[in-house]
C-alpha positions as MATLAB code, in Angstrom:
seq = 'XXXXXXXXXXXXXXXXXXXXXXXXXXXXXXXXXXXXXXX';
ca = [
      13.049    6.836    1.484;
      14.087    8.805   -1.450;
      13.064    8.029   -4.437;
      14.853    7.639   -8.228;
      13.961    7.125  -11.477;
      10.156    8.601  -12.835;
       9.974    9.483   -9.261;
      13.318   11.181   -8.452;
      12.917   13.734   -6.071;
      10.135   12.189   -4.370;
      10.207   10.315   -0.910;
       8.269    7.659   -0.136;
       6.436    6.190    3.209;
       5.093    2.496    3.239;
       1.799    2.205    4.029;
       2.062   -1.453    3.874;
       3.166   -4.503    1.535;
       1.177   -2.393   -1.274;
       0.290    0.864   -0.953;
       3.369    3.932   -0.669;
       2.620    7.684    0.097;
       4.580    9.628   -1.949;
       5.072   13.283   -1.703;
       7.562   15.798   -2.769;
       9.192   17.998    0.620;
       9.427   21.538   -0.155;
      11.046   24.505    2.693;
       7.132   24.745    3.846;
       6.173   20.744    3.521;
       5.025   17.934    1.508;
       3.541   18.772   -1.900;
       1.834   16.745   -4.172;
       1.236   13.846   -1.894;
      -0.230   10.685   -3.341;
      -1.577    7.380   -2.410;
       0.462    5.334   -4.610;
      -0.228    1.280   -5.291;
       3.418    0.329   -5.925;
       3.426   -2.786   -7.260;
];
């Protein structure tokens, strides 16, 4: 999922109910992944 707002630009895979990772894709990958606790 992409992602808007303080996070525009970002995408977004669910972990589960809580958690996100959320990472930036570039031409040679994901940059700046995080473990994110979205709620």
């Amino acid at each position: 999922m992409q992602l808007n707002g303080d996070r525009a630009g970002q995408y977004s895979i669910r972990i589960n109910q809580q958690w996100r990772i959320c990472f930036e894709w570039i031409s040679s990958g994901p940059e700046n992944v995080e473990i994110v606790d979205y709620h």
